[in-house]
PyMOL commands that place a pseudoatom at each C-alpha (Angstrom):
pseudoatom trace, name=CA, resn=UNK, resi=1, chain=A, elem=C, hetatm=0, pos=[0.000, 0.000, 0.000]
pseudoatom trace, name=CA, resn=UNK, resi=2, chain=A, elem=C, hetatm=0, pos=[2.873, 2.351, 1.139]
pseudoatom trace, name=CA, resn=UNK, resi=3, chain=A, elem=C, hetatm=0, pos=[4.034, 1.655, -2.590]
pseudoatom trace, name=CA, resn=UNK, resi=4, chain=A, elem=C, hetatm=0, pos=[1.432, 3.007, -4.413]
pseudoatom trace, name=CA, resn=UNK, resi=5, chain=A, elem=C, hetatm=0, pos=[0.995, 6.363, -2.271]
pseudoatom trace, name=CA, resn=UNK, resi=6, chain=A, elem=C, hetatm=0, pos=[4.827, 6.906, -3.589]
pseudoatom trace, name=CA, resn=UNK, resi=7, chain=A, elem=C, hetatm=0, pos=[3.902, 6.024, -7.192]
pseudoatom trace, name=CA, resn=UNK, resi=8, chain=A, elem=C, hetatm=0, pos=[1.323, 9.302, -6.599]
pseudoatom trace, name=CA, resn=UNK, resi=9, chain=A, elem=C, hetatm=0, pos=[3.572, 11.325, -4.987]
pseudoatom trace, name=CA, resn=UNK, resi=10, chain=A, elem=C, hetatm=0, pos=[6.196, 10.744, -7.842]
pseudoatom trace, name=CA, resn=UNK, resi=11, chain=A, elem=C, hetatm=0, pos=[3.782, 11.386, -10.858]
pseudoatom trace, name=CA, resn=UNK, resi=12, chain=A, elem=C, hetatm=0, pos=[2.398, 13.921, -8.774]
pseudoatom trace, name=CA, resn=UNK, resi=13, chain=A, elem=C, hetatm=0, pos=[5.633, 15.338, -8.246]
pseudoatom trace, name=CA, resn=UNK, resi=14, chain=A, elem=C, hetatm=0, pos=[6.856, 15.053, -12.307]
pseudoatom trace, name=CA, resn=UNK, resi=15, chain=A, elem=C, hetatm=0, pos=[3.344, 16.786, -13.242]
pseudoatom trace, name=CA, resn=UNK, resi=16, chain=A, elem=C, hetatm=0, pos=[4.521, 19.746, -11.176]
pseudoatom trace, name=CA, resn=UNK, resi=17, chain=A, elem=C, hetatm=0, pos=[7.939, 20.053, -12.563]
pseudoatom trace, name=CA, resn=UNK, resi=18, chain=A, elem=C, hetatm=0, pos=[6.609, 19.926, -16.407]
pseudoatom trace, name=CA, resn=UNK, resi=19, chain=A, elem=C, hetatm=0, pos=[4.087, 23.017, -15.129]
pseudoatom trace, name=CA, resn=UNK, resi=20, chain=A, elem=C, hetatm=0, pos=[7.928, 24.609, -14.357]
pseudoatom trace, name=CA, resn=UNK, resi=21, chain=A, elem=C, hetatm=0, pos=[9.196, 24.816, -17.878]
pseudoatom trace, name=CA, resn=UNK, resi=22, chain=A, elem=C, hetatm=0, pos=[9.411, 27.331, -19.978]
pseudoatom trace, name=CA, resn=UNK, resi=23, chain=A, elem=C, hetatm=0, pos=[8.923, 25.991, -23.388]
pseudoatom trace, name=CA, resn=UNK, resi=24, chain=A, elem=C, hetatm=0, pos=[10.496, 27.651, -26.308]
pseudoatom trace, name=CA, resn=UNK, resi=25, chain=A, elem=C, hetatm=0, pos=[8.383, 29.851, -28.929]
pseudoatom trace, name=CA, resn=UNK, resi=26, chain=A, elem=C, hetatm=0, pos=[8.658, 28.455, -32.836]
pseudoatom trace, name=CA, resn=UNK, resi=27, chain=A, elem=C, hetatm=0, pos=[10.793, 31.165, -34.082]
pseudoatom trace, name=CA, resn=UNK, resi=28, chain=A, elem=C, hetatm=0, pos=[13.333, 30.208, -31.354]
pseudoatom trace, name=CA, resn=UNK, resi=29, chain=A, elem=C, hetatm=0, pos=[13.054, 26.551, -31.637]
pseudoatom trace, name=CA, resn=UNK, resi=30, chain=A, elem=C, hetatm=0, pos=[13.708, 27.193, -35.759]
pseudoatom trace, name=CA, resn=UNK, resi=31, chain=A, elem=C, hetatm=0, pos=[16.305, 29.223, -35.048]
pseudoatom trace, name=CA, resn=UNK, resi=32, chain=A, elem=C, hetatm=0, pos=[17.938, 26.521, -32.882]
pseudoatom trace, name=CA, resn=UNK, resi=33, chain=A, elem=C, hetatm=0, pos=[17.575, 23.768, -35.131]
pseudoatom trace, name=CA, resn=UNK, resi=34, chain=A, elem=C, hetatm=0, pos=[18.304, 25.667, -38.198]
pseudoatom trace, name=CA, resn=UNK, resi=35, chain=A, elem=C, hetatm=0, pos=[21.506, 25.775, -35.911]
pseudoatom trace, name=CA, resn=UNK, resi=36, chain=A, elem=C, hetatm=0, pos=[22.061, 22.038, -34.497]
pseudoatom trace, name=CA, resn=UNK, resi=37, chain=A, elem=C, hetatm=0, pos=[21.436, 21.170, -38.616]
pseudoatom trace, name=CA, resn=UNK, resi=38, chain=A, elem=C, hetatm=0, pos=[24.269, 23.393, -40.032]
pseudoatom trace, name=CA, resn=UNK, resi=39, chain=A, elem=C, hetatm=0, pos=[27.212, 22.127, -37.196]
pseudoatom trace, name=CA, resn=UNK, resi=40, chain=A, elem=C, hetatm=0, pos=[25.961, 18.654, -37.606]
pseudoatom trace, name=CA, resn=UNK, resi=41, chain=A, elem=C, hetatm=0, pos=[26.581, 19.006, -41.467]
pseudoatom trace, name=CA, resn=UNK, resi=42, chain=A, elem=C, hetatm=0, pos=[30.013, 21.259, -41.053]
pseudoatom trace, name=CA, resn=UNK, resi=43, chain=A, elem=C, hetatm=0, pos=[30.983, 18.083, -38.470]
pseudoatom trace, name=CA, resn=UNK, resi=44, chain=A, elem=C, hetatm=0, pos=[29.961, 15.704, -41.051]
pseudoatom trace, name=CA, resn=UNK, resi=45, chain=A, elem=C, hetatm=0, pos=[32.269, 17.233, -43.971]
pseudoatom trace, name=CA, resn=UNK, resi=46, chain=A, elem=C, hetatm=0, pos=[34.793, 17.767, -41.421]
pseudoatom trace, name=CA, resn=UNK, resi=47, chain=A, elem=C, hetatm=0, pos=[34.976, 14.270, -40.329]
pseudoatom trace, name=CA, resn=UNK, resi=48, chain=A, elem=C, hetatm=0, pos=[34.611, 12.919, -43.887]
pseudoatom trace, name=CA, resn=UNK, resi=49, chain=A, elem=C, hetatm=0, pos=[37.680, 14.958, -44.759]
pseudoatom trace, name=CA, resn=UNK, resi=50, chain=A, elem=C, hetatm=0, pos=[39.877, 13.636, -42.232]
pseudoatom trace, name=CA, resn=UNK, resi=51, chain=A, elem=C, hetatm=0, pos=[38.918, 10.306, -42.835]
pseudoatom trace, name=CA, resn=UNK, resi=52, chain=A, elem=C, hetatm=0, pos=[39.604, 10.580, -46.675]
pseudoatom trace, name=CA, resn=UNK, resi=53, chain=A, elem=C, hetatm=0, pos=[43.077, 11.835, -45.613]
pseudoatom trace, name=CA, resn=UNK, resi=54, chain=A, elem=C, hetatm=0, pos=[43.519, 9.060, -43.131]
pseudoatom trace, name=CA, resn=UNK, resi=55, chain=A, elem=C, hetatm=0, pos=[42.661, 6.697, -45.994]
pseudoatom trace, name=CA, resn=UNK, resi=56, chain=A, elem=C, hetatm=0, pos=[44.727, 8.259, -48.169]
pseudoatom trace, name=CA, resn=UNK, resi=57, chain=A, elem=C, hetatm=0, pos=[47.775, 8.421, -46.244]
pseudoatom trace, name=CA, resn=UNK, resi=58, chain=A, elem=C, hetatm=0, pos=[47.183, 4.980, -44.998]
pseudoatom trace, name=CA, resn=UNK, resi=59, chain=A, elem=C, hetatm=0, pos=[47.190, 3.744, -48.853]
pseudoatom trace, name=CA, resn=UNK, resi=60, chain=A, elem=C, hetatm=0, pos=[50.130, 5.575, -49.778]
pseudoatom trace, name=CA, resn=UNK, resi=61, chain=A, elem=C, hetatm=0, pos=[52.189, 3.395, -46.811]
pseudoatom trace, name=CA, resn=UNK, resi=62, chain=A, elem=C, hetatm=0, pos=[50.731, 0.292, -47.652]
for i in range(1, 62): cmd.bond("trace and resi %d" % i, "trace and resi %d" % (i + 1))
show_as sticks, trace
zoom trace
């Protein structure tokens, strides 16, 4: 019984933390993934890069 009282008091508890945040509006939440989708491209030419010149310089000792 004690067990399901602190089941309440735990959803109880989560349902007043979600009333606590302070959700973004949609020009800011475009604005930020406009932003997370541009460095995760830069990353992914970056990274592509260095592996082609690992590659490379790999094949050129072997």
């Amino acid at each position: 019984m004690g067990e399901t009282s602190t089941k309440k008091g735990f959803f109880k508890s989560v349902r007043k933390e979600f009333k606590k945040i302070i959700w973004p509006d949609k020009k800011s939440a475009a604005k930020q993934t406009i932003a997370v989708l541009i460095i995760t491209v830069i990353l992914g030419v970056i990274i592509k890069l260095l592996d082609t010149l690992i590659q490379t310089g790999i094949d050129v000792i072997c």
